[in-house]
N, C-alpha and C positions, 0 to 999 in steps of 0.2 A: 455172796454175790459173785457172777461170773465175771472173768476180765478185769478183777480187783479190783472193782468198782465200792468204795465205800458201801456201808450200810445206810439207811435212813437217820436222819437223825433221833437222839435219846432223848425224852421231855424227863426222865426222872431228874433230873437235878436243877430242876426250874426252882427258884427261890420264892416264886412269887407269879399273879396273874401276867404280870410283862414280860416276864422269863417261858411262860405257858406258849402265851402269844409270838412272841419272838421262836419258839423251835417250830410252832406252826408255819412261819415265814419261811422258816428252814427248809423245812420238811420242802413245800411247795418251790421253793430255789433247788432242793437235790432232786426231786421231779423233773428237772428240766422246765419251769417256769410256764406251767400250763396256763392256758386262756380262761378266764370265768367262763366264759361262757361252755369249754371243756369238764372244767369242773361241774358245772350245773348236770351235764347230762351224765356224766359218772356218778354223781352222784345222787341218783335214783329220786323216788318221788315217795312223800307219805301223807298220810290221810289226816288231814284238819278235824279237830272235834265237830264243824258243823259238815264232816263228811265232804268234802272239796279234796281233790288230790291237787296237790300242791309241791313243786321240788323241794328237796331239801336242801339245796345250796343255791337262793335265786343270786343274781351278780349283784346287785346292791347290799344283799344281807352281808354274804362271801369278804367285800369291799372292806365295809366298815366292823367287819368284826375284826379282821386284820389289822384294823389302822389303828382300835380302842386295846387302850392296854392296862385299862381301870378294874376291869372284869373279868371275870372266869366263864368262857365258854359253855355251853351249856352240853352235856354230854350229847345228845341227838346231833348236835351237830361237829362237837367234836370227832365222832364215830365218820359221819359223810365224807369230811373234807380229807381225813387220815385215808381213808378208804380208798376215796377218789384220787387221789396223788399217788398212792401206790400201785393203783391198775394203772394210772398214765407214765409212771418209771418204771412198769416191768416188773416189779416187786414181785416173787413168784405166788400164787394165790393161795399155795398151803401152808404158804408163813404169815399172811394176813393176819390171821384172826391173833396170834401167840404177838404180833405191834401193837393189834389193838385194845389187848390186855393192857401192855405196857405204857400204854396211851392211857385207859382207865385207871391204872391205878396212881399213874403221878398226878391225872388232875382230882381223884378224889382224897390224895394225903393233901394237895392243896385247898381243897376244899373244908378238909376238915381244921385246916391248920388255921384258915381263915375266920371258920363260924364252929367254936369246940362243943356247941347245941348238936342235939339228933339232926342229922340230915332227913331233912323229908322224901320221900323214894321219889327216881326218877321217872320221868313220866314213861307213858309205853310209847316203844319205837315207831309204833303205827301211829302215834300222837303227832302230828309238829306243836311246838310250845316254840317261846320264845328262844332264841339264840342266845340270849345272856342270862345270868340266872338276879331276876329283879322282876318282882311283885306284878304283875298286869292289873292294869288298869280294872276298875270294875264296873264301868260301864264301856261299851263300845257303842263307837260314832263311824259307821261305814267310811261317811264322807270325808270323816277326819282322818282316816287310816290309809284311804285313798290315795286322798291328796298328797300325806306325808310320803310313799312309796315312792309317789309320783316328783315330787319335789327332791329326795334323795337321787335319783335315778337322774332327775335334770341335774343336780351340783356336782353330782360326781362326774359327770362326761363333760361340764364345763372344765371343773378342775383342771380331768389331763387333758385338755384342750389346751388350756392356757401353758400348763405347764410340759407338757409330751412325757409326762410319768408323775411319779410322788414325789419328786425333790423340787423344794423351792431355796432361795437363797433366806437366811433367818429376819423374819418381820417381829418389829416392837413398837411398843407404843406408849406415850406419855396423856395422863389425865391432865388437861389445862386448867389453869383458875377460872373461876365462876363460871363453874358448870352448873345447871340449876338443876341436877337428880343428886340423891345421898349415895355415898358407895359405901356400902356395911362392910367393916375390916374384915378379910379374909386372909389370915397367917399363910395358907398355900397360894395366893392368888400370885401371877405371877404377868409381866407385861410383855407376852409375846405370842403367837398364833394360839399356841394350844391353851392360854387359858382366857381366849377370847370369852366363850361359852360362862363360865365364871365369873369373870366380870359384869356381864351383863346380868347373870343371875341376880347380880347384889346389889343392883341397881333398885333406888326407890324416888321416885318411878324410873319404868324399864323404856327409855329413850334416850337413847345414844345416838350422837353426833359424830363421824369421824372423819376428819381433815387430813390431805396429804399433798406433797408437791406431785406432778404428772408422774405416772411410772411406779409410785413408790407402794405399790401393792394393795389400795382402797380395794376394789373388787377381788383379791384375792383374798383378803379378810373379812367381808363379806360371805363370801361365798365358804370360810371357816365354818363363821358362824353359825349359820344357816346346818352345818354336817351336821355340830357340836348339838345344836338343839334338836335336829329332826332326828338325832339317833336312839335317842331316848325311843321316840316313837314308832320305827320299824322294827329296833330289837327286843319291845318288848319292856322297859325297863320303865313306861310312862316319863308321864313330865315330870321333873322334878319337884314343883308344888304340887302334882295333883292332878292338875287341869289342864288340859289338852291346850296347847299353843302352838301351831305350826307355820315355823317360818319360812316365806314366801318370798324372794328375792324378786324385784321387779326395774325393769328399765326406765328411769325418770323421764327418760326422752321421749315414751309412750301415751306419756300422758297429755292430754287438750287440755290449753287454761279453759276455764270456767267447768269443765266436767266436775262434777261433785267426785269427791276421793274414794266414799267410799262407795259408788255405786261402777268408777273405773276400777276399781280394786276386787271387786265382784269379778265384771267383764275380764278383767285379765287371768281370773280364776277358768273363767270359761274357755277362752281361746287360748292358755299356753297348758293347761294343764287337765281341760277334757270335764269339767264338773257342770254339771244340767246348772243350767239361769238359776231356780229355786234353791238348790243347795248349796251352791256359792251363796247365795245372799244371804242365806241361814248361816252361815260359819260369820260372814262379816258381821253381822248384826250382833253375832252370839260371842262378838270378840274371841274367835277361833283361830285368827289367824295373824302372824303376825306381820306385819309388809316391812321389808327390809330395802329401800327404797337407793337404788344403786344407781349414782354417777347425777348428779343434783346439778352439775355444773354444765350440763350434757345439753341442757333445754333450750336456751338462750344461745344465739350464734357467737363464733369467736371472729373480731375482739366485740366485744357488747354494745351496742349504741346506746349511749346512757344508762339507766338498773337494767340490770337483768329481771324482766317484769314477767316473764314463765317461769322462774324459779321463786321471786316471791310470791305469785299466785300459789303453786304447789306448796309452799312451806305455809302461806294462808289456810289452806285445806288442812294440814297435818299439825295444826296450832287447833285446830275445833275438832279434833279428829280425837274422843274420849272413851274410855273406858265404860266396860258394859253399863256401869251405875250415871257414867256421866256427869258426876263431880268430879272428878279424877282426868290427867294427860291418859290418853290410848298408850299401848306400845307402839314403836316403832325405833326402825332404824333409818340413818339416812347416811350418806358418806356425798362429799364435796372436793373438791378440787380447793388446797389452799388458797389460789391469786381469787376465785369466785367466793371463798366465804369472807373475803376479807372486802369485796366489794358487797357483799350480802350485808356485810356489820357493818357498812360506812351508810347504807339504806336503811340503816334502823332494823332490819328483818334477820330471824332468825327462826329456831325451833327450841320453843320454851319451854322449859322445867326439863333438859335435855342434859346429859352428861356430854363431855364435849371432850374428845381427845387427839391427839395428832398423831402420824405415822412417824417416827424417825427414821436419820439417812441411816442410811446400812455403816456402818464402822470400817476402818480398815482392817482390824482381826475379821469382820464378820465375812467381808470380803474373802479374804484370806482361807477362813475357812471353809466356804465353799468354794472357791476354786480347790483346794485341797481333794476335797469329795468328789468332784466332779473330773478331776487330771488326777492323782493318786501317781504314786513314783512309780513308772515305768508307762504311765500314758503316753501315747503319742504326741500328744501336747501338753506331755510334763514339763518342758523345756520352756514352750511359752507360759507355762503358770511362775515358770521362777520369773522370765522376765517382766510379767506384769508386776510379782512381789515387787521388784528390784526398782520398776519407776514408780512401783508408790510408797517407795519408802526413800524413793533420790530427790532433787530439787524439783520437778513440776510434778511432785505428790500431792501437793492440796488442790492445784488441775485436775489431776489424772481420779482421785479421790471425788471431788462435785460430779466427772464425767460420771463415775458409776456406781454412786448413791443409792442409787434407786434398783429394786429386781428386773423391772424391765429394762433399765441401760446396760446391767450386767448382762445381761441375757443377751443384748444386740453385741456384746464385746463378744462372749463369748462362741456363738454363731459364727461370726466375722471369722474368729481366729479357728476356729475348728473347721473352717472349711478354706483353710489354709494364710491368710491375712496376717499379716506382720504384726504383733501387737506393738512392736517400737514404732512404728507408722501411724498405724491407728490411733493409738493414745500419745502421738506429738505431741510437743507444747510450746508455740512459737512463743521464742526468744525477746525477753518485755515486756510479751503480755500479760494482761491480768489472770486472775487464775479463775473468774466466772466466763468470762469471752474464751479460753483456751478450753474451757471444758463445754462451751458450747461450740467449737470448732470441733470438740472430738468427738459429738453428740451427732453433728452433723454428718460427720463422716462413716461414724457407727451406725445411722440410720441410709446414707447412701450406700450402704456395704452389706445392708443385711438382706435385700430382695437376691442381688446374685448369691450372697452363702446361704439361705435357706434354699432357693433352686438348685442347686449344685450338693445339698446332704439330701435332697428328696427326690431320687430320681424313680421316673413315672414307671413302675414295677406293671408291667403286663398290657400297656398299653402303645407301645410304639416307641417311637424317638425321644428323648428327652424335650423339656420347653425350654428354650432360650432364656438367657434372663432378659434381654432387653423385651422380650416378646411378654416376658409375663409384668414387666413393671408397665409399657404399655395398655396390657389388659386393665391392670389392677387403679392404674390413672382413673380410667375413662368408669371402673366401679366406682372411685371415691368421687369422681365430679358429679355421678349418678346423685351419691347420697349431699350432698350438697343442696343439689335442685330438690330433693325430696325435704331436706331442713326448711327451705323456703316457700313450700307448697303449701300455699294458703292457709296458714294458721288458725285462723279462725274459723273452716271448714271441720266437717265431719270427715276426716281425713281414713281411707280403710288401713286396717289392721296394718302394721308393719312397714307403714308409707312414715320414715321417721330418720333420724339424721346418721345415724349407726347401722337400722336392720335393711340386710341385703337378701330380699323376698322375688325368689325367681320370676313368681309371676305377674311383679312391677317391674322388674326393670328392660320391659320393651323401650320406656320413652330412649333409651341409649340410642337409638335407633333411627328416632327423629321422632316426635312424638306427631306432628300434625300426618305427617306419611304414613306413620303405620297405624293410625287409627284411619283412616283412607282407605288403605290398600286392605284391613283385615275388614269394616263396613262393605265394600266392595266384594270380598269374597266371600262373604256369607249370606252376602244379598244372590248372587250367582247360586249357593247351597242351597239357601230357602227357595229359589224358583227351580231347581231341578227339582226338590223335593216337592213341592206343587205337583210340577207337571209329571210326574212320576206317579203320583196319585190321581190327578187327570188322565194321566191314560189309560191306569191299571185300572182304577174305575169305568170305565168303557161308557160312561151315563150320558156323556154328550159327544160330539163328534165335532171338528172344525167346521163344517159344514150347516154345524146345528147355531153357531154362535152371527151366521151371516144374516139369519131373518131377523134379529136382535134377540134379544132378554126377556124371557118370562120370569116369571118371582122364582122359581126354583132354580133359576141355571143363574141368577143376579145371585141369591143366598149362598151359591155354592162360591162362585168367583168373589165375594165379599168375604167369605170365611178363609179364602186358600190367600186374596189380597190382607187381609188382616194377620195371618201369620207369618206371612214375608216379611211386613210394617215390624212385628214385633223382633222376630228374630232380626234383624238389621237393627231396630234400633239397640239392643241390648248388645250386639259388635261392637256398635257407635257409644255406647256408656264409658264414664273416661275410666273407670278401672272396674272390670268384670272380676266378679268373686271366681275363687278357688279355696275350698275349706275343707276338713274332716280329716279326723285323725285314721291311723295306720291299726285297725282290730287285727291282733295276730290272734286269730280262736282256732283252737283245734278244729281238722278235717270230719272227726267225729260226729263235732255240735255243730260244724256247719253243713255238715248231709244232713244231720237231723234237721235243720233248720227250711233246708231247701226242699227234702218231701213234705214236711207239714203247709209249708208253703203253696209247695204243687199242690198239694190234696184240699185247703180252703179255697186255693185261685181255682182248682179245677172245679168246685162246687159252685162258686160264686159265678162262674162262667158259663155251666147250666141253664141257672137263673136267670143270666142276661141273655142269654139265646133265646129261652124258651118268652120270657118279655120281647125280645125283636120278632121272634115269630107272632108272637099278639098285637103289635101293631103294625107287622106287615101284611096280617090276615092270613098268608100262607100262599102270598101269591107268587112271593120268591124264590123261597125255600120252605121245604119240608121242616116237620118235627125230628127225623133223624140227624139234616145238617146242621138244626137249630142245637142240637143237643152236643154233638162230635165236635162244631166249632169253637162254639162256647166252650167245651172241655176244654184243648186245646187250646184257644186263646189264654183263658184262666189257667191252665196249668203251667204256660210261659210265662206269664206273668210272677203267678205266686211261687214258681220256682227259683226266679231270679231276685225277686222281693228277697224271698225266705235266704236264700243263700248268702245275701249279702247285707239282710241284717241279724245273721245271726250271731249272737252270744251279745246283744247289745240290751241291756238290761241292767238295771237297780241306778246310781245314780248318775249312769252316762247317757240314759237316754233321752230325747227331745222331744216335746210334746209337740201336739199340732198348732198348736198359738202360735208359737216360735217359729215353726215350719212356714206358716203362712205370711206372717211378719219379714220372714228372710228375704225371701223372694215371690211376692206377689206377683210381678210382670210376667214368668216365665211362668206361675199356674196356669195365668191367662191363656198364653201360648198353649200349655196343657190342653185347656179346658177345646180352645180353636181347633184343636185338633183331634180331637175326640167327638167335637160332634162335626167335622168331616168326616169321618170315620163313620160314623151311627146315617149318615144323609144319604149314600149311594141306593143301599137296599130300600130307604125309605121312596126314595123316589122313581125308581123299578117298580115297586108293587104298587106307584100310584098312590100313594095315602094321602087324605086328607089333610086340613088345614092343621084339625085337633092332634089327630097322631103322628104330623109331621112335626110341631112342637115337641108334644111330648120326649118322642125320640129325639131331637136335636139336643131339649134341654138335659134329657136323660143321658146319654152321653156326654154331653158339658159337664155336669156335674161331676160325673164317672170316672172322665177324665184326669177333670181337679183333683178328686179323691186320690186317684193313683200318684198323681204329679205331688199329694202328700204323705202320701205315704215313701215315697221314693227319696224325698228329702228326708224323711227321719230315718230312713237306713242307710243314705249311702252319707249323710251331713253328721255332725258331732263324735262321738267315741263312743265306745264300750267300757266295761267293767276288765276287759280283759286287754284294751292297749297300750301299746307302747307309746313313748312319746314318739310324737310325727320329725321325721326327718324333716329340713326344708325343703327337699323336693319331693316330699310324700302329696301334698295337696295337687304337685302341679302334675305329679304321675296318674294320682287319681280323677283326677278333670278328664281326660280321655275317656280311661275306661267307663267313667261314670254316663259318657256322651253316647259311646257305643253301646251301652246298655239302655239307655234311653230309645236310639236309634232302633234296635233291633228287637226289642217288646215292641216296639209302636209299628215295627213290620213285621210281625206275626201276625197282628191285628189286620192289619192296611190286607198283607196275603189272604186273608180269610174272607174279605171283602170281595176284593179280587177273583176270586176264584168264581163268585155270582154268575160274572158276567166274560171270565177268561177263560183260558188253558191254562193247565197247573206251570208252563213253560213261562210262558206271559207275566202270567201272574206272580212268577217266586222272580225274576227279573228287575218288574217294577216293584214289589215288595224291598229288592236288597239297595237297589239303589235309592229310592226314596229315604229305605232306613238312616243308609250310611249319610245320606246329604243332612237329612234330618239331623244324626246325632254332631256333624261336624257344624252343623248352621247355628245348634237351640243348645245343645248340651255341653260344650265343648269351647265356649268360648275364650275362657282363662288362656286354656292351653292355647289353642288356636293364635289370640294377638302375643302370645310368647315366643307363638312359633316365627312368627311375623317379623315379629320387633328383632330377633335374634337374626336371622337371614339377611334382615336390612341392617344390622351391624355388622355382620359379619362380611358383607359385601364391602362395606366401608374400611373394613380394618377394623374395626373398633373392639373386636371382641373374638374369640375363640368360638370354630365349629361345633367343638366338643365344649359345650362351656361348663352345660352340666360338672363331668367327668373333671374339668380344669377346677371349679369350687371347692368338689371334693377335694383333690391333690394339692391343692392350697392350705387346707385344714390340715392335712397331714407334715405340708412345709412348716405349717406355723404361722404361717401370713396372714390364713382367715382363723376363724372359729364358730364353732357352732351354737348357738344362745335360743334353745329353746326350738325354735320353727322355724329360726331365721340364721343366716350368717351376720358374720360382726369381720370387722377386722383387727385382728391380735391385737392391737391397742392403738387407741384415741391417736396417742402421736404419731403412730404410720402412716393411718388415713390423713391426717391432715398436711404429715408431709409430704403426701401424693397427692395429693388434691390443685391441682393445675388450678394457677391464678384466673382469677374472672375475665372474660375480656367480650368485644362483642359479638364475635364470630359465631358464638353456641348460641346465643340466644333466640334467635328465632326456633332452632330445631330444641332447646332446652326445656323451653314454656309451650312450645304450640300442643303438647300431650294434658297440659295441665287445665287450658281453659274450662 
């Protein structure tokens, strides 16, 4: 190498799979520490047995084949990833191949040293096979393979969410007396993260309960678990007995008492992870899946008024909640907050025939050794690692020691002090005091200390000035008072998605804003939308004149003002709805399949369009237009249409897509809407050529119909997922609510234009055509976005909230403050939010509830 730059690292003298593993860690650290997502595109693509090209290093496979060090690599992939690190170090490419020998032949002395049987030949490179080398499964269940992708791909970006890399501080855990599951002796089993997976294996039955005080890493070993089991399933390696189990981590706080469990446990298959109604409810029934049911203590307000009566409801549910045969407990997981299960046990309620085990405090060596790992001799905060050893090994060590017990207290100490904080300050310990009051004094102060140290290590890389810390603890108040009033929003209501006491859903939290105001001011400006959009099609329709409406109403000019009044009505009221949907995941599909998609598209819509001209020419008789324009508009119309269709449902297919049932069940009101304007649409020409009573129905109904049909089909492609998406950012739904308005808007003015043109100049008419579109799609299509935008401007006018808030969410995630959980933000943990959560009082209340009524 030039510049005496070390060689790559050597796998021959790996002892063993985790010595394999371990120089591939290497190798990718002497690369210069490239990005998955780097590697995926270096590392090229190959052909699946059912003919799919597929990469060969997707970022979840990449993830955990690094993290597992029970297994040998599978060579297809060991060739990718060597390959891929060496094009991103520079490595010169005519010494490639003479590595990747050397590469092959230590992992096959390991191979053979493992299994001294014939090796079965490797598969051919144009094959993907599995990444680890372990028997596949022999039947395949799309759904099930899906979901698990899709469920790995969520726990992994939880992970370093929570954690901002792969180091955690070491989590253990003790099995309690009278747990009611058997644990089958396991000589390797061991009590701490990594043989979570294990334990639960040996469970008979597989229901586990796990207890901890705040902080002490419930959700982090959770979210283990969950790797530990679904890795089986994306590498290839099957489930351990056989049968497909995939586990499904779910927020307790999401769930409605009295919903049945497992018909919520569907629903949440559908909306966090993209699975068609039918297929979800087939994995639940078919006990496919396993709910690992996170933060039990979450449901019920703190401090509790009398039981906590939402979390014995849910434990009711998960007590009848049985095994395929139904003699038998179901699996499941559930994890609780210690001071809640011991109020759970004093109510007689619990989860039976459950193993039950508690998290322990972290030790002072455990301590110790992670600061170790994390300040190492010659850190810059090597100095303050000795002085933390030094006070918890002096007199206020058994203080200083309760203070941080727990990974998340460690974490706020260590924050503090890395962004420069005195740790002999910090971890005080007033003189007399007890040593639980002095460690909740230092708790306090570790949590007042950690919004300015994570602002001050996350500065805002490419967007301007850095944020203040009083400015962003400000912001982040007025989010947790948010989710507060969301805990208390009508209980007993069908409450929308994400309206829940932890999820921070952009396009709920207008009420910040004052709820009775900005549901006001966004009814108001959509009623304004919807009447431009009217009279935009009143004029560009030229069918009546001002002049025409002074001798009063004949049936035809009442039909038309009743149809353009009946759209106003609807679009306004659906402003006025107290929380307007925004939903559908983020299809990344290739440029490919989505032209393919959007000519086949054009080329049905253009046929279809044909047909609907040459029928308006049939019931206009021909007194309007010609057989030429009945044929070129209709073209035309239809080919905008099904172009925009096609292009924007394409690659949506096998179990992501959404039937019409569904579609029409989602949103019936705004078919309506649909349907009213489509046969305004079909009425202008009818009534220029004078037709009849018979074929003025016809076409109005025909059009209505026409309408609807479009307004259904436009929901199943621009609503639900694909076979081919990612999981949806939280602001994926409220990015797409726009565009999804202006595409509404602007099909329904090519149409409007084409009308237009009857009785216009191509001037006139592409004029009123664009503005009616655009009022159109900001009045009917656009409403989410639209009271977001609303609700944000009137916080923001107030203080209450950041311009950018977007852009601020994001950069919070990156501080550490927030986290990302699925579609929704969270805040880094339960105790931040609640110690920002601004005392009740009664100033907010009117602007708190007036959004809720």
């Amino acid at each position: 190498m030039s510049d005496g730059r070390p060689g790559p690292p050597d796998p021959t003298g790996a002892a063993g799979a985790a010595d394999f593993v371990g120089a591939l860690v290497r190798l990718r650290r002497w690369a210069g520490e490239p990005p998955l997502s780097r590697l995926r595109a270096l590392g090229g693509e190959v052909v699946t047995p059912d003919g799919d090209t597929v990469d060969a290093l997707p970022k979840s496979t990449t993830s955990h084949v690094l993290r597992q060090t029970g297994r040998l690599p599978r060579w297809d992939f060991v060739k990718a990833f060597v390959t891929a690190c060496l094009r991103y170090g520079d490595h010169p490419a005519e010494l490639i191949p003479a590595e990747l020998e050397r590469w092959r032949a230590a992992r096959g002395a390991l191979a053979e040293a493992d299994d001294p049987a014939p090796a079965p030949p490797e598969p051919s490179p144009h094959v993907a096979g599995p990444d680890v080398e372990s028997p596949a499964p022999a039947r395949r269940d799309p759904a099930v393979e899906l979901l698990a992708r899709r469920v790995a791909r969520e726990e992994d970006r939880a992970r370093r969410g929570l954690l901002g890399g792969y180091s955690i501080a070491p989590l253990s855990f003790e099995p309690l007396a009278g747990s009611g599951a058997r644990q089958e002796a396991d000589p390797e089993a061991a009590d701490d993260l990594r043989s979570i997976g294990r334990f639960f294996g040996g469970l008979d039955p597989r229901r586990l309960l796990v207890v901890g005080e705040s902080g002490a890493g419930k959700t982090m070993l959770a979210i283990e678990l969950v790797l530990q089991l679904v890795e089986p399933l994306i590498t290839g390696g099957g489930p351990p007995a056989g049968r497909p189990l995939v586990p499904v981590r779910l927020n307790a706080a999401r769930w409605t008492p009295g919903r049945p469990f497992e018909r919520w446990l569907a629903e949440q298959l559908v909306d966090d992870f993209g699975l068609a109604g039918r297929e979800a409810a087939r994995l639940v029934e078919d006990r496919l899946v396993l709910p690992v049911v996170d933060g039990l203590d979450e449901l019920d307000p703190e401090p509790a008024a009398g039981q906590p009566g939402r979390a014995i409801g849910l434990l009711n549910e998960l007590n009848r909640y049985s095994d395929l045969s139904g003699r038998r407990p179901g699996a499941v997981v559930v994890t609780c907050r210690a001071d809640r299960y011991a109020e759970l046990s004093q109510a007689r309620a619990g989860l039976r025939d459950a193993a039950l085990i508690r998290l322990r405090h972290l030790t002072v060596e455990q301590i110790g050794a992670y600061l170790r790992a994390r300040w190492p001799d010659g850190h810059p905060c090597g100095q303050d690692r000795v002085a933390i050893e030094k006070v918890l090994s002096g007199p206020p060590g058994t203080a200083v020691h309760l203070a941080l017990a727990t990974p998340w207290r460690l974490l706020l100490a260590v924050t503090a002090v890395e962004s420069g904080a005195d740790p002999a300050e910090l971890l005080r310990a007033d003189p007399g005091a007890e040593a639980a009051d002095a460690a909740a004094r230092m708790a306090h102060r570790m949590l007042e200390a950690y919004v300015p140290a994570a602002t001050e290590l996350a500065p805002r890389a490419g967007h301007g000035a850095g944020y203040r810390p009083e400015s962003v603890r400000t912001w982040l108040v007025h989010l947790a008072d948010q989710l507060r009033r969301q805990a208390a929003w009508a209980p007993g209501r069908d409450r929308p998605p994400g309206l829940t006491a932890i999820d921070i859903v952009p396009h709920l939290l207008w009420p910040i804003g004052g709820g009775r105001l900005v549901r006001a001011l966004h009814g108001l400006c959509c009623a304004v939308f919807a009447a431009v959009a009217m009279l935009a099609f009143w004029a560009g329709s030229a069918v009546d004149g001002p002049g025409d409406l002074r001798d009063g109403l004949d049936a035809q000019e009442g039909l038309t003002l009743a149809l353009m009044a009946g759209w106003v009505a609807i679009a306004t009221g659906l402003a006025l709805s107290p929380w307007p949907a925004a939903a559908g995941g983020r299809a990344d599909v290739p440029r490919r399949r989505r032209l393919a998609g959007g000519l086949l598209g054009a080329a049905a819509g253009c046929a279809a369009g044909v047909l609907g001209g040459l029928a308006g020419l049939a019931l206009t008789g021909g007194e309007v237009f010609g057989p030429g324009f009945a044929a070129a508009a209709g073209a035309a119309g239809g080919l905008a249409f099904g172009a925009v269709i096609g292009l924007t449902a394409a690659g949506r297919r096998g179990a992501g897509r959404m039937t019409v049932s569904e579609a029409v069940r989602a949103e019936p009101v705004t078919l309506l809407g649909f349907g009213l304007c489509g046969a305004l649409t079909g009425l202008p020409p009818l009534r220029l050529a004078g037709a009849g009573p018979m074929p003025l129905t016809l076409g109005v109904v025909g059009a209505f119909a026409l309408a609807v049909a479009l307004g259904v089909v436009f929901r199943i492609a621009t609503g639900g997922w694909s076979m081919d998406a990612e999981l949806a950012h939280p602001r994926e739904a409220l990015r797409r609510n726009p565009l999804i308005g202006v595409a509404f808007g602007l099909t329904g003015g090519v149409a409007a234009f084409l009308v237009f043109l009857m009785n216009r100049g191509v001037p006139g008419a592409l004029a009123c055509a664009l503005v009616g579109g655009v009022a159109f799609g900001l009045a009917f299509g656009a409403t989410a976005w639209s009271r977001a935008m609303i609700g944000l401007a009137v916080a923001v006018s107030r203080g209450l909230l950041p311009l950018r808030l977007w852009t601020f969410l994001d950069w919070a995630c990156e501080a550490r403050l927030l986290r990302v959980s699925g579609a929704t933000y969270q805040f880094r943990h339960r105790e931040l939010q609640d110690f920002l959560t601004p005392p009740e009082n009664g100033t907010g209340d009117a602007r708190d509830t007036a959004g809720h009524a």
